[in-house]
VOKOLMAR-871276 format. One line per field, with one value per residue (C-alpha): residue number from 1; residue in three letters; x, y negated, z. Coordinates in pm, 1 decimal, m for minus. Layout:
VOKOLMAR-871276
num <- (NUM ...) $
residu <- (ALA ...) $
x <- (X ...) $
y <- (Y ...) $
z <- (Z ...) $
This chain:
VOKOLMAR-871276
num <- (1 2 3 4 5 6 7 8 9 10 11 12 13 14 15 16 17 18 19 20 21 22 23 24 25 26 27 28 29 30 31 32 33 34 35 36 37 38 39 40 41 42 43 44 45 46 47 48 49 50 51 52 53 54 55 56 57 58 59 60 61 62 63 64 65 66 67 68 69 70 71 72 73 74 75 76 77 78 79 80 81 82 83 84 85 86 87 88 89 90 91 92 93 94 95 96 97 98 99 100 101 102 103 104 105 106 107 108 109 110 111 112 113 114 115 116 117 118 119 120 121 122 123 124 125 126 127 128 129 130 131 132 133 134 135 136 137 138 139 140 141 142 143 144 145 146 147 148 149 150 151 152 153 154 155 156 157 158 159 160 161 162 163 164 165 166 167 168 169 170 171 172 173 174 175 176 177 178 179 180 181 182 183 184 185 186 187 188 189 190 191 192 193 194 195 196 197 198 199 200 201) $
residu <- (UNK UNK UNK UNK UNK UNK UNK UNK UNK UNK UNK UNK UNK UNK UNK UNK UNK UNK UNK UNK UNK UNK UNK UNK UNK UNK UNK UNK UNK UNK UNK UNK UNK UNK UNK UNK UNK UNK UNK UNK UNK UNK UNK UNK UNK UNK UNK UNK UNK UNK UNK UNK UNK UNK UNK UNK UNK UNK UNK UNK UNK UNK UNK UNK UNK UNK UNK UNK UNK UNK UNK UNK UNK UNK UNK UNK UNK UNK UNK UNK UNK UNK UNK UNK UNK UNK UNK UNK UNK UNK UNK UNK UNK UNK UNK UNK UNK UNK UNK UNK UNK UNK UNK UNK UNK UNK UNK UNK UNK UNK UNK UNK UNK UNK UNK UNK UNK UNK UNK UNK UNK UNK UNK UNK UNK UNK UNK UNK UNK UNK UNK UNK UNK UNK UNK UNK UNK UNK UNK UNK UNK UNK UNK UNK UNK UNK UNK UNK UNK UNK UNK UNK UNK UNK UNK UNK UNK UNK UNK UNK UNK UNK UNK UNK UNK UNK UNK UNK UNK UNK UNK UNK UNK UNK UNK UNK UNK UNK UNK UNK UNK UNK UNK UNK UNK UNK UNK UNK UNK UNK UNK UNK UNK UNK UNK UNK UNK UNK UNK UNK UNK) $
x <- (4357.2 4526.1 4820.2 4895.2 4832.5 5011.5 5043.4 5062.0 5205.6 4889.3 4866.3 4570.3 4558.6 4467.3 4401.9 4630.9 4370.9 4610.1 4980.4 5139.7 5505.5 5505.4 5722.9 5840.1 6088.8 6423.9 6267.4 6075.6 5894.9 5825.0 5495.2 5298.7 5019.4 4675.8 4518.0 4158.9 4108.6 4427.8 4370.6 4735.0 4992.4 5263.5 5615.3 5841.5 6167.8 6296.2 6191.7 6376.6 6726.5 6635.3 6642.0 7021.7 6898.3 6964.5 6716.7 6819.1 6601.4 6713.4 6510.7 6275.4 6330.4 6395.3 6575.3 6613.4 6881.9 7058.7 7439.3 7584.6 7440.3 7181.9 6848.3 6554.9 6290.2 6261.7 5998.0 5946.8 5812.4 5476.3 5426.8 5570.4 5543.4 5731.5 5580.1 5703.9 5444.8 5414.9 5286.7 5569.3 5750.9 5691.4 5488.7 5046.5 4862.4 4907.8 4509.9 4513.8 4749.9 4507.0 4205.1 4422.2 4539.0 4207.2 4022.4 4248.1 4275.8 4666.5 4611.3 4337.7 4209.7 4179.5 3856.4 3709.0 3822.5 3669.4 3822.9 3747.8 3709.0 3944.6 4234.2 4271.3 4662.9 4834.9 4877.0 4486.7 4444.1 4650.7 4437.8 4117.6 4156.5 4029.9 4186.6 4211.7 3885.4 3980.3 4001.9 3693.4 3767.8 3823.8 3764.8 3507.8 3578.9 3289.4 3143.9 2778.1 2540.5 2564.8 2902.5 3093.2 2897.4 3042.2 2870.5 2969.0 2800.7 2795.3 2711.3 2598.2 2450.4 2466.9 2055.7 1820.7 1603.7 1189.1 1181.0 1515.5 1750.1 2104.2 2255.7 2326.9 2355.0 2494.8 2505.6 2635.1 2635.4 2975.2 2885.6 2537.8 2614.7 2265.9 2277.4 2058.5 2012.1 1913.1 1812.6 1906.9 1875.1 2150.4 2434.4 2328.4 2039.6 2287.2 2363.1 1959.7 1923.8 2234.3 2047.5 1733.6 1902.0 2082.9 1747.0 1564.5 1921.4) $
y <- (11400.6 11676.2 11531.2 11786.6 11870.4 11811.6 12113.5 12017.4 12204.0 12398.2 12500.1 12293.6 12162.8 11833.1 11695.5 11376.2 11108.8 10854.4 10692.3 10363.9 10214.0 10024.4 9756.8 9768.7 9423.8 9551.8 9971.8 10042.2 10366.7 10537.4 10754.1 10694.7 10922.0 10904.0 11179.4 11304.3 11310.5 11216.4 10961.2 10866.0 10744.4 10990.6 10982.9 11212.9 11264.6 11401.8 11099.2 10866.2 11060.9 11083.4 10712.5 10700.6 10600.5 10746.4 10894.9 10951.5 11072.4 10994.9 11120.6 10817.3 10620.1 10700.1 10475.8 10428.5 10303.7 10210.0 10343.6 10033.8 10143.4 9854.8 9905.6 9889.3 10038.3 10143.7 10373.5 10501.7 10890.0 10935.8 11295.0 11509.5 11264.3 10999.4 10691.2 10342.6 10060.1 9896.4 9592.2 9503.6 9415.3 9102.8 9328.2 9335.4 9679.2 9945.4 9934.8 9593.2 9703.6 9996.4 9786.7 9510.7 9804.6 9979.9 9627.4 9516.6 9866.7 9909.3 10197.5 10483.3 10757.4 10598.2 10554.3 10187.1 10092.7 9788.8 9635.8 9698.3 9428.7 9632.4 9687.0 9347.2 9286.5 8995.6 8811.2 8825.2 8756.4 8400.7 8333.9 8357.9 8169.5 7881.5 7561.0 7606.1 7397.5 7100.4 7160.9 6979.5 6625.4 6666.4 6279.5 6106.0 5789.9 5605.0 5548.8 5467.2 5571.2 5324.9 5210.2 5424.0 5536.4 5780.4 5763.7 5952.7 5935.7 6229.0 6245.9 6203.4 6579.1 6806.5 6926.6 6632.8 6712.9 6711.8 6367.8 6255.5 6185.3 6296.2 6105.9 6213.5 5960.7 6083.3 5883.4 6051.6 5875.6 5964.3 5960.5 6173.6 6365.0 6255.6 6272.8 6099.2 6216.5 5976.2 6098.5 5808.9 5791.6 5582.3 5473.4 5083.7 5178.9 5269.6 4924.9 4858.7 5160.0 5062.2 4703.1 4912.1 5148.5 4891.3 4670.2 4963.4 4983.7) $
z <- (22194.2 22460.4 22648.2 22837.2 23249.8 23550.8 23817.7 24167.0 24436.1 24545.7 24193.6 24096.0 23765.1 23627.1 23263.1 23153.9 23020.1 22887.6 22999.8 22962.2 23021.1 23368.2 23431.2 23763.5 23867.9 23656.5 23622.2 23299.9 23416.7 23054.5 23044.5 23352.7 23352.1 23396.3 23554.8 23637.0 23969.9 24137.5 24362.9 24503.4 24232.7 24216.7 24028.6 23923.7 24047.3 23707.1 23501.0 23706.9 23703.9 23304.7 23281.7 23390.7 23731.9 24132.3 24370.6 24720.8 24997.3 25351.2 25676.3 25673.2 25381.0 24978.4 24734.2 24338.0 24238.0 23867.3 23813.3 23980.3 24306.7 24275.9 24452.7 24244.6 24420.6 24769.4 24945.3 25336.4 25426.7 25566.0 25702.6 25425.1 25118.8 25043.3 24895.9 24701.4 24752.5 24381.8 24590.3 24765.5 24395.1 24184.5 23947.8 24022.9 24120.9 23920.0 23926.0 23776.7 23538.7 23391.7 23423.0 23204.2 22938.1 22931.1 22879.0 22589.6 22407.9 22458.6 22539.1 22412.5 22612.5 22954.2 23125.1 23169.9 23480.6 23700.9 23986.2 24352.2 24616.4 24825.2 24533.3 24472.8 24390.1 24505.2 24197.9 24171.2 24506.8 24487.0 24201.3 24330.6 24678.5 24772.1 24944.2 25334.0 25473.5 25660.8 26040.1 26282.9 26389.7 26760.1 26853.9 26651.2 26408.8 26512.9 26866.6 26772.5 26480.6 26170.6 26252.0 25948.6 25620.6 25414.1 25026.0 24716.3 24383.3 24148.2 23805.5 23533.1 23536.7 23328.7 23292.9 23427.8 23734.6 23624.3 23639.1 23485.3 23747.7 23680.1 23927.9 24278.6 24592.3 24890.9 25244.0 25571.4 25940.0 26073.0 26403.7 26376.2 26034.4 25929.0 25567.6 25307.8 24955.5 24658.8 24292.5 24050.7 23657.8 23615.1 23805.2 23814.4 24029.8 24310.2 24429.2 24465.2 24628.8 24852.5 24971.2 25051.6 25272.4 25462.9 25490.5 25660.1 25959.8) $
């Protein structure tokens, strides 16, 4: 299905693939476009003014704002453009938000899109980090090897190693770090295994 084309200001012309409505904080931008080949995220200054709301350039900065002089988005010049970072609001990437609508079908005509390490939005970021690692022990607990033991038993296992263990027995000298590993079948061999270990120290 045509859409329709955008012309840019060196009188290029590009196709329009597909649009959605984008959800920006309090500003529902109606009929963002998708276009081939435009790699910046552009917005028109007509739309905005359409939707009952303000735009005001000033030498360095640009604002939209509703009819009750509210701001609702703010953006900062760069050389001759000015630009709104989507980021800085509560809402994700507008790249996660057309990989999400092209994924679920909401919208027909855009290209599969796939996310990029580097266009990770925040929202996807907080979800995918890991707890902070726990910061090296600058005196150690123990003074001599033996003195503190540090054991953990895992399991039962999901898939069985070749011969049957599912059980995992962990032992770690505080002092040297030197770590034994046990394979058990069941957890009431640990306590065996236990008196064996502390009959060969």
């Amino acid at each position: 299905k045509f859409l329709g084309t955008v012309k840019f200001g060196n009188d290029q012309i590009a196709p329009i693939l597909g649009y959605v409505d984008l959800v920006q904080g309090a500003v529902t931008i109606k009929r963002v476009y998708y276009v081939e080949g435009l790699n910046h995220n552009l917005f028109s200054v007509r739309q905005f003014c359409d939707a009952d709301l303000e735009v005001a350039f000033r030498k360095s900065t640009c604002f939209i704002r509703d009819l009750r002089g509210n701001d609702l988005l703010t953006g900062s010049r760069g050389s001759d453009l000015y630009s709104i970072t989507l980021q800085s609001t509560s809402s994700p990437n507008p790249i996660c938000l057309m990989a999400k609508v092209t994924s679920s079908d909401i919208v027909v005509g855009l290209p599969k899109l796939k996310f990029v390490k580097d266009h990770l939005c925040s929202s996807c970021e907080l979800g995918k980090a890991k707890r902070k690692s726990f910061h090296t022990k600058l005196t150690l607990s123990s003074k001599r090897r033996l003195h503190l033991l540090h054991m953990d038993l895992c399991g039962p296992m999901r898939v069985a190693s070749i011969n049957g263990k599912r059980y995992v027995l962990v032992i770690v000298d505080d002092y040297s770090r030197y770590t034994l590993t046990h394979f058990l079948r069941s957890k009431d061999e640990a306590p065996e295994v236990l008196i064996d270990f502390l009959r060969l120290v």
